[in-house]
C-alpha positions as CSV (number, residue, x, y, z in Angstrom):
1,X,-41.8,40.0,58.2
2,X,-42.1,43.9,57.6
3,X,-44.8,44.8,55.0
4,X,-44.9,47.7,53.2
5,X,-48.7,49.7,52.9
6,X,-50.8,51.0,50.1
7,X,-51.8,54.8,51.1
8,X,-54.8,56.2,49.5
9,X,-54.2,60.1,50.0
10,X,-58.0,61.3,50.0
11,X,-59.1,65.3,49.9
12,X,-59.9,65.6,53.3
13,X,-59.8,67.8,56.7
14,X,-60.3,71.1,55.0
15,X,-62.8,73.6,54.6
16,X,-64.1,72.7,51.3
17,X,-63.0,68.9,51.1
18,X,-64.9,66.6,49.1
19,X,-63.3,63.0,49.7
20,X,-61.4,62.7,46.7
21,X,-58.7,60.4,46.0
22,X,-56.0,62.7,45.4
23,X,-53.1,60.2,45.2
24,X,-51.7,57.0,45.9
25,X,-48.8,56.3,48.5
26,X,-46.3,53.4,49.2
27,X,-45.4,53.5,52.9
28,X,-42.0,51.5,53.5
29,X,-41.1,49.8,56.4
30,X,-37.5,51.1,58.2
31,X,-36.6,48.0,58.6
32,X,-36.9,46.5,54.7
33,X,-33.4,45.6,53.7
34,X,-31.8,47.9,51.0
35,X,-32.1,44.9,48.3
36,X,-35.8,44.2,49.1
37,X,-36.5,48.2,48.7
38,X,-34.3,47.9,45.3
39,X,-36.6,45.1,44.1
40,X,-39.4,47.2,44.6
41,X,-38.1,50.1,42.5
42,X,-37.7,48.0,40.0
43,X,-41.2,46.4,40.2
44,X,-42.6,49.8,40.1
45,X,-40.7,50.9,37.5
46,X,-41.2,48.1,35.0
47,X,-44.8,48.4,35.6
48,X,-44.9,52.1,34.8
49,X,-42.6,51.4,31.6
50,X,-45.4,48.8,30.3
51,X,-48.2,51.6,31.3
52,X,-46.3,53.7,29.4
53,X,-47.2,57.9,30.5
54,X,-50.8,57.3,31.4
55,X,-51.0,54.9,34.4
56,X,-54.1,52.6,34.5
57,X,-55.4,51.1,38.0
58,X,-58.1,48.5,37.7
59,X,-60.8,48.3,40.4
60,X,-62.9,45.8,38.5
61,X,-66.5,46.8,38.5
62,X,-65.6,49.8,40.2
63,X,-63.9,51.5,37.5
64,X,-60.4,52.7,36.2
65,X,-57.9,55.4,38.0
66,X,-55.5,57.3,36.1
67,X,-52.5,58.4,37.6
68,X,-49.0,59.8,36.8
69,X,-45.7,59.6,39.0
70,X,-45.9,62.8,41.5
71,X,-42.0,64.6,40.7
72,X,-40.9,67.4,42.8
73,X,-43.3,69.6,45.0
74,X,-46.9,69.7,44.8
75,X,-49.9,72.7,45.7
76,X,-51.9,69.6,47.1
77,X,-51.2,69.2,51.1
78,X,-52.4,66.0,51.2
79,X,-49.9,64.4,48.4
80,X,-47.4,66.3,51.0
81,X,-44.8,63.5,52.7
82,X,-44.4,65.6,55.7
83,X,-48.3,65.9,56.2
84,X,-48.4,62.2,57.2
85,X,-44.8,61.8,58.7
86,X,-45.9,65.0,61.3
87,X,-46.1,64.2,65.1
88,X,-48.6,65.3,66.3
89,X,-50.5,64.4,70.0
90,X,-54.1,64.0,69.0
91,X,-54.9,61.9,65.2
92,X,-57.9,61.8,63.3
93,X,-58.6,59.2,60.7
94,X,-58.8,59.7,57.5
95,X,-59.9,56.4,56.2
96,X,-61.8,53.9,58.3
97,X,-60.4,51.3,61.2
98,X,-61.1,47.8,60.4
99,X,-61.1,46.6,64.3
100,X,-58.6,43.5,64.9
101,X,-61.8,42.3,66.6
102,X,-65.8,41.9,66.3
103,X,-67.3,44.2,68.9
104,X,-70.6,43.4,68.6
105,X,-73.8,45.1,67.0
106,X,-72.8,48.5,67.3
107,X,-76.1,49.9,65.4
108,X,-78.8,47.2,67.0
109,X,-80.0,45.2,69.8
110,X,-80.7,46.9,73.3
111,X,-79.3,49.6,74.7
112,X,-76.9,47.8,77.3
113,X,-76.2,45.5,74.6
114,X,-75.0,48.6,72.1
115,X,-73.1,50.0,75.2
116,X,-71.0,46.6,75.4
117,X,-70.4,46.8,71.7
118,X,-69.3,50.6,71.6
119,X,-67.3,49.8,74.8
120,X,-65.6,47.0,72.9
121,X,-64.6,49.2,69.7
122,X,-63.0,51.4,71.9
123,X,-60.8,49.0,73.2
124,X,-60.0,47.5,70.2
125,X,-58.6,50.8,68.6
126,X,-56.6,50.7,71.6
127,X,-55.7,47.1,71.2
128,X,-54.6,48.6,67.6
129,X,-52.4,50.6,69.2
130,X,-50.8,48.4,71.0
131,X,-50.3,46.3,68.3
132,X,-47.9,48.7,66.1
133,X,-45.9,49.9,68.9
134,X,-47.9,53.0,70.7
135,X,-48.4,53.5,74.0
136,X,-52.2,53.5,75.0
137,X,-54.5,56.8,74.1
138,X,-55.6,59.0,76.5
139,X,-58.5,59.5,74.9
140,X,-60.3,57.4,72.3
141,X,-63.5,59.0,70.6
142,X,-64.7,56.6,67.8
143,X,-68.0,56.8,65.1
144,X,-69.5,55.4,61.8
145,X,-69.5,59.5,60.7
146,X,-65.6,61.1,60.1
147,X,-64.4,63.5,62.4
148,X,-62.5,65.1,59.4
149,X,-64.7,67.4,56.9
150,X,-64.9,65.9,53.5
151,X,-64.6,62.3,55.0
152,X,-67.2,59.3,54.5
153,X,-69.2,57.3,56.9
154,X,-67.7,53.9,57.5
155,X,-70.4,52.2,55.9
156,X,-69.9,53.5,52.8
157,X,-66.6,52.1,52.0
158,X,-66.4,48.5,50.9
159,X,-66.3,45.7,53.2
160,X,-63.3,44.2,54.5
161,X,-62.8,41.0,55.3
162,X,-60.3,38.7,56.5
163,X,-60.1,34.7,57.3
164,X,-60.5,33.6,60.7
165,X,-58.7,30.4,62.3
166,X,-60.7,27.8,61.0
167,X,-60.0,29.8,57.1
168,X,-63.4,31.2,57.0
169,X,-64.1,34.9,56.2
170,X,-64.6,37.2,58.9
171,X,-66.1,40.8,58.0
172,X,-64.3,43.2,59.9
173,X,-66.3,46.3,61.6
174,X,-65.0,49.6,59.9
175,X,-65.2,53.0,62.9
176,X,-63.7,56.4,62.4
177,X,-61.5,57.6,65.9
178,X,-59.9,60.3,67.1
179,X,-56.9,59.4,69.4
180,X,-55.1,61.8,71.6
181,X,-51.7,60.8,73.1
182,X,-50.1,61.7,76.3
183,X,-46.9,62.7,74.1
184,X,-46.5,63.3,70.6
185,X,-46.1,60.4,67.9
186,X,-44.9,60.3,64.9
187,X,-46.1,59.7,61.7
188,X,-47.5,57.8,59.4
189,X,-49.8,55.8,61.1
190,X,-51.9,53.2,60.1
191,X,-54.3,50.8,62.0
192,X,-56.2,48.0,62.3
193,X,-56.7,44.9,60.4
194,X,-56.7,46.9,57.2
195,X,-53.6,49.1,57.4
196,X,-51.6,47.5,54.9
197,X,-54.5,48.2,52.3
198,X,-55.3,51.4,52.5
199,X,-57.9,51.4,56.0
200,X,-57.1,53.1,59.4
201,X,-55.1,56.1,57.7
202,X,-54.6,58.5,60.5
203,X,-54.1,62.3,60.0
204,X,-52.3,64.8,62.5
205,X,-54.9,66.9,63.8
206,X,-51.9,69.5,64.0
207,X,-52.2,69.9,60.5
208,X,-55.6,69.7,59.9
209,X,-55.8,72.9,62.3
210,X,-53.0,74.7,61.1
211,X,-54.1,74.2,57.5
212,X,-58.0,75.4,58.3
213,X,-56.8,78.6,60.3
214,X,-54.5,79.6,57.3
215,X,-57.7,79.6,55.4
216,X,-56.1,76.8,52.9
217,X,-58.3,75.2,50.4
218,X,-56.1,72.9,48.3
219,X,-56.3,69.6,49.7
Protein backbone atom coordinates (compact mmCIF):
# COMPACT_ATOMS: atom_id res chain seq x y z
CA UNK A 1 0.00 0.00 0.00
CA UNK A 2 1.22 3.62 -0.87
CA UNK A 3 2.20 5.74 2.24
CA UNK A 4 2.27 9.13 2.33
CA UNK A 5 5.80 10.93 4.12
CA UNK A 6 6.30 13.49 6.72
CA UNK A 7 8.94 16.14 5.28
CA UNK A 8 10.84 18.21 7.63
CA UNK A 9 11.96 21.25 5.41
CA UNK A 10 15.36 22.21 7.41
CA UNK A 11 17.49 25.66 6.60
CA UNK A 12 20.03 24.20 4.73
CA UNK A 13 22.50 24.26 1.58
CA UNK A 14 23.11 27.99 1.69
CA UNK A 15 25.67 30.24 2.56
CA UNK A 16 24.60 31.24 5.96
CA UNK A 17 22.39 28.05 6.83
CA UNK A 18 21.98 27.10 10.33
CA UNK A 19 19.80 23.78 10.29
CA UNK A 20 16.67 25.08 11.20
CA UNK A 21 13.39 23.55 10.87
CA UNK A 22 11.80 25.84 8.60
CA UNK A 23 8.60 23.88 7.90
CA UNK A 24 6.79 20.76 7.80
CA UNK A 25 5.74 18.88 4.47
CA UNK A 26 3.19 16.03 3.57
CA UNK A 27 4.54 14.25 0.52
CA UNK A 28 1.54 12.28 -1.21
CA UNK A 29 1.77 9.33 -3.11
CA UNK A 30 0.45 9.56 -7.04
CA UNK A 31 -1.08 6.68 -6.77
CA UNK A 32 -3.47 7.46 -3.38
CA UNK A 33 -6.96 7.29 -4.55
CA UNK A 34 -8.92 10.61 -4.74
CA UNK A 35 -11.21 9.49 -1.51
CA UNK A 36 -8.13 8.39 0.57
CA UNK A 37 -6.45 12.04 -0.29
CA UNK A 38 -10.03 13.54 0.69
CA UNK A 39 -9.91 11.78 4.07
CA UNK A 40 -6.76 13.33 4.64
CA UNK A 41 -7.89 16.84 4.09
CA UNK A 42 -10.30 16.38 6.30
CA UNK A 43 -8.00 14.89 9.03
CA UNK A 44 -5.81 17.80 8.70
CA UNK A 45 -8.34 20.14 8.75
CA UNK A 46 -10.21 19.10 11.82
CA UNK A 47 -7.10 18.92 13.60
CA UNK A 48 -6.10 22.55 12.70
CA UNK A 49 -9.82 23.63 13.62
CA UNK A 50 -9.27 22.01 17.37
CA UNK A 51 -5.65 23.83 17.35
CA UNK A 52 -7.36 26.70 16.51
CA UNK A 53 -4.65 29.69 14.70
CA UNK A 54 -1.62 28.60 16.63
CA UNK A 55 -0.67 25.02 15.73
CA UNK A 56 0.99 22.96 18.55
CA UNK A 57 3.40 19.87 17.68
CA UNK A 58 4.39 17.78 20.68
CA UNK A 59 7.85 16.09 20.63
CA UNK A 60 7.56 14.94 24.28
CA UNK A 61 10.72 15.70 26.15
CA UNK A 62 11.91 17.43 23.27
CA UNK A 63 9.75 20.33 23.33
CA UNK A 64 6.84 22.03 21.45
CA UNK A 65 6.77 23.52 17.59
CA UNK A 66 4.54 26.06 16.55
CA UNK A 67 3.39 26.31 13.25
CA UNK A 68 0.74 27.93 10.97
CA UNK A 69 -0.64 26.65 7.49
CA UNK A 70 1.92 28.08 4.70
CA UNK A 71 -0.88 30.17 2.04
CA UNK A 72 0.37 31.47 -1.12
CA UNK A 73 4.12 32.09 -2.00
CA UNK A 74 6.87 32.23 0.46
CA UNK A 75 10.64 34.32 0.53
CA UNK A 76 11.85 30.95 2.14
CA UNK A 77 13.35 28.48 -0.81
CA UNK A 78 13.21 25.69 1.15
CA UNK A 79 9.29 25.80 2.04
CA UNK A 80 9.41 26.17 -1.99
CA UNK A 81 7.42 22.91 -3.67
CA UNK A 82 9.37 23.14 -6.72
CA UNK A 83 12.74 23.09 -4.70
CA UNK A 84 12.08 19.36 -3.88
CA UNK A 85 10.03 18.30 -7.04
CA UNK A 86 13.30 19.64 -9.22
CA UNK A 87 15.27 16.99 -11.35
CA UNK A 88 18.19 17.27 -10.95
CA UNK A 89 21.34 14.55 -11.81
CA UNK A 90 23.46 14.67 -8.73
CA UNK A 91 21.27 14.87 -4.86
CA UNK A 92 22.52 15.75 -1.66
CA UNK A 93 20.86 14.81 1.53
CA UNK A 94 19.46 16.90 3.61
CA UNK A 95 18.45 14.79 6.44
CA UNK A 96 20.18 11.57 7.20
CA UNK A 97 19.80 7.83 5.47
CA UNK A 98 18.73 5.23 7.81
CA UNK A 99 20.37 2.21 5.72
CA UNK A 100 17.71 -0.74 5.02
CA UNK A 101 20.67 -2.67 6.30
CA UNK A 102 23.44 -2.92 9.19
CA UNK A 103 26.82 -2.35 7.52
CA UNK A 104 28.91 -2.92 10.22
CA UNK A 105 31.08 -0.64 12.65
CA UNK A 106 31.64 2.09 10.48
CA UNK A 107 33.66 4.24 13.22
CA UNK A 108 35.64 1.09 15.00
CA UNK A 109 37.37 -2.09 14.69
CA UNK A 110 40.41 -2.54 12.15
CA UNK A 111 41.04 -0.87 9.29
CA UNK A 112 39.97 -3.77 6.70
CA UNK A 113 37.20 -4.30 8.96
CA UNK A 114 35.94 -0.33 8.64
CA UNK A 115 36.63 -0.72 4.84
CA UNK A 116 34.04 -3.74 4.68
CA UNK A 117 31.58 -1.66 6.70
CA UNK A 118 31.93 1.68 4.56
CA UNK A 119 31.87 -0.70 1.44
CA UNK A 120 28.59 -2.02 2.72
CA UNK A 121 26.93 1.56 3.34
CA UNK A 122 27.58 2.28 -0.04
CA UNK A 123 25.78 -0.38 -1.32
CA UNK A 124 23.01 -0.11 0.79
CA UNK A 125 22.22 3.54 -0.37
CA UNK A 126 22.27 1.97 -3.57
CA UNK A 127 20.08 -0.91 -2.51
CA UNK A 128 17.84 2.24 -1.36
CA UNK A 129 17.64 3.15 -4.62
CA UNK A 130 16.66 0.36 -5.99
CA UNK A 131 14.08 -0.03 -3.69
CA UNK A 132 11.88 3.20 -4.72
CA UNK A 133 12.35 2.82 -8.34
CA UNK A 134 15.81 4.47 -9.44
CA UNK A 135 18.22 3.19 -11.50
CA UNK A 136 21.70 2.61 -9.77
CA UNK A 137 24.06 5.81 -9.00
CA UNK A 138 26.93 6.50 -10.80
CA UNK A 139 28.46 7.72 -8.05
CA UNK A 140 27.74 7.24 -4.34
CA UNK A 141 29.91 9.42 -1.81
CA UNK A 142 28.41 8.89 1.73
CA UNK A 143 29.61 10.37 5.51
CA UNK A 144 28.50 10.88 9.28
CA UNK A 145 29.33 14.95 8.31
CA UNK A 146 26.53 16.67 5.72
CA UNK A 147 27.69 17.57 2.38
CA UNK A 148 25.12 20.55 2.56
CA UNK A 149 26.24 23.73 4.71
CA UNK A 150 24.08 24.28 7.67
CA UNK A 151 23.43 20.40 7.97
CA UNK A 152 24.14 18.03 11.04
CA UNK A 153 26.26 15.06 11.55
CA UNK A 154 24.30 11.90 11.57
CA UNK A 155 24.88 11.22 14.97
CA UNK A 156 23.27 13.94 16.22
CA UNK A 157 19.86 13.23 15.11
CA UNK A 158 17.93 10.67 17.23
CA UNK A 159 18.10 7.20 16.76
CA UNK A 160 15.98 5.20 14.55
CA UNK A 161 14.96 2.12 14.96
CA UNK A 162 12.88 -0.49 13.45
CA UNK A 163 11.73 -4.27 14.39
CA UNK A 164 13.49 -6.99 12.81
CA UNK A 165 11.91 -10.49 11.90
CA UNK A 166 11.83 -12.10 15.02
CA UNK A 167 9.89 -8.37 16.46
CA UNK A 168 12.94 -7.19 18.07
CA UNK A 169 14.28 -3.62 17.58
CA UNK A 170 16.92 -3.11 15.18
CA UNK A 171 18.84 0.45 15.36
CA UNK A 172 19.35 1.51 12.00
CA UNK A 173 22.80 3.25 10.92
CA UNK A 174 22.04 7.04 9.91
CA UNK A 175 24.97 8.32 6.80
CA UNK A 176 24.66 11.53 4.75
CA UNK A 177 25.34 10.75 0.58
CA UNK A 178 25.63 12.49 -2.31
CA UNK A 179 24.32 10.51 -5.38
CA UNK A 180 24.87 11.39 -8.95
CA UNK A 181 22.73 9.82 -11.73
CA UNK A 182 23.52 9.00 -15.22
CA UNK A 183 20.23 11.01 -16.19
CA UNK A 184 18.28 13.40 -14.33
CA UNK A 185 15.54 12.28 -11.68
CA UNK A 186 12.90 13.78 -10.39
CA UNK A 187 11.88 14.87 -7.34
CA UNK A 188 11.08 14.46 -4.10
CA UNK A 189 13.09 11.85 -3.00
CA UNK A 190 13.28 10.12 0.00
CA UNK A 191 15.32 7.11 1.20
CA UNK A 192 16.02 4.53 3.42
CA UNK A 193 14.32 2.81 6.12
CA UNK A 194 13.28 6.20 7.53
CA UNK A 195 11.67 8.02 4.53
CA UNK A 196 8.27 7.98 5.49
CA UNK A 197 9.42 9.90 8.81
CA UNK A 198 11.22 12.58 7.95
CA UNK A 199 15.06 10.61 7.24
CA UNK A 200 16.86 10.36 3.84
CA UNK A 201 15.42 13.86 2.46
CA UNK A 202 17.35 14.42 -0.59
CA UNK A 203 18.04 17.90 -2.11
CA UNK A 204 18.87 18.77 -5.85
CA UNK A 205 22.24 19.89 -5.96
CA UNK A 206 20.92 21.99 -8.94
CA UNK A 207 19.43 24.18 -6.63
CA UNK A 208 21.69 24.30 -3.99
CA UNK A 209 24.26 25.70 -6.70
CA UNK A 210 21.99 27.93 -8.42
CA UNK A 211 20.72 29.34 -5.16
CA UNK A 212 24.58 29.96 -3.70
CA UNK A 213 25.90 31.61 -7.00
CA UNK A 214 22.87 34.08 -6.89
CA UNK A 215 24.25 35.04 -3.55
CA UNK A 216 20.74 34.00 -1.81
CA UNK A 217 20.49 33.88 1.82
CA UNK A 218 16.92 33.09 2.76
CA UNK A 219 16.67 29.46 3.24
Amino acid sequence: MPHLAYLPLPYVGFEHADGRLLGLAISLPKTLSEVARHALYRAIGSWENVQGEQLRLTLGARGVIHMSRLHGPTALVSLRPSIWHQSSRQWISATPIALPRHPGRLGRGTLAARTRAWSEAEAAVKAACEHVGLPEPLVVQISQSPYLVGGNVSWRFPAFSQNGRDGRPIRRQLVHALLTFEDAVTGPLMLGAGRFLGLGLMRPSADVDEANSNGARNG
